[in-house]
C-alpha positions in Angstrom: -37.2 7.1 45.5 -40.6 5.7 44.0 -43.9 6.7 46.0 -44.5 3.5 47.1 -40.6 3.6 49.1 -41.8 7.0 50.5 -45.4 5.8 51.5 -43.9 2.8 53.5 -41.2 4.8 54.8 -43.8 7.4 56.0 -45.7 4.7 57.8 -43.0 3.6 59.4 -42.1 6.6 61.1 -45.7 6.7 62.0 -45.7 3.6 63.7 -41.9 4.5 65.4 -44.1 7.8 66.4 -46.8 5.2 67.8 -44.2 3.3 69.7 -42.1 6.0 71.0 -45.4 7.7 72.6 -46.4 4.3 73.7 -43.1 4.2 76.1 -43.4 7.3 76.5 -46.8 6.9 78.6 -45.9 3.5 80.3 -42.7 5.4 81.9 -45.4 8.4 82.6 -48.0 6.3 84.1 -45.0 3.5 86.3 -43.1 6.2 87.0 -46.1 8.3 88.7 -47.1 5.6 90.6 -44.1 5.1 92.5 -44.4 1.4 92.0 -41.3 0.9 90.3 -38.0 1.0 91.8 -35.1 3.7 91.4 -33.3 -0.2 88.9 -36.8 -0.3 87.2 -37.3 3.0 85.9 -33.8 3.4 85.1 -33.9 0.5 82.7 -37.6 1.8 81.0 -35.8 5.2 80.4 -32.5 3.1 79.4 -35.4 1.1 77.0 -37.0 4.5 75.7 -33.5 5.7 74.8 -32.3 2.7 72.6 -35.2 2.7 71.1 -34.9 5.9 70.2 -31.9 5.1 69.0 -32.9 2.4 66.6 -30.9 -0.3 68.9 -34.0 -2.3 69.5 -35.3 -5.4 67.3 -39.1 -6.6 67.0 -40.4 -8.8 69.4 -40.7 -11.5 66.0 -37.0 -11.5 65.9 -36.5 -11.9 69.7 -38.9 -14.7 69.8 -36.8 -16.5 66.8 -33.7 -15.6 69.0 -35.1 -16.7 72.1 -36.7 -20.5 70.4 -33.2 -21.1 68.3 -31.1 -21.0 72.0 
């Protein structure tokens, strides 16, 4: 792989890293509160977890979704 594949690669981890720390603190911070139901924080933590996975898609691609139905 060329540097520049490996550079943007490394930045996207980062910014995965970013994201993942991101949910990670809105289910902390919800969560602690208590102001979230048993439904809610199951589907944050359901949320977390795809992500995680890579099953998620940007929020550019859901808004094309969402305006071609």
């Amino acid at each position: 792989m060329s540097e520049a594949v490996v550079r943007e690669l490394r930045l996207l981890r980062e910014k995965v890293d970013r994201v993942e720390e991101l949910l990670e603190t809105v289910l902390e911070v919800l969560t602690r509160e208590d102001e979230l139901s048993e439904d809610d924080r199951e589907a944050l933590e359901e949320a977390l977890k795809e992500h995680e996975k890579g099953e998620t898609i940007t929020l550019e691609e859901a808004a094309k979704t969402l305006c071609t139905e």
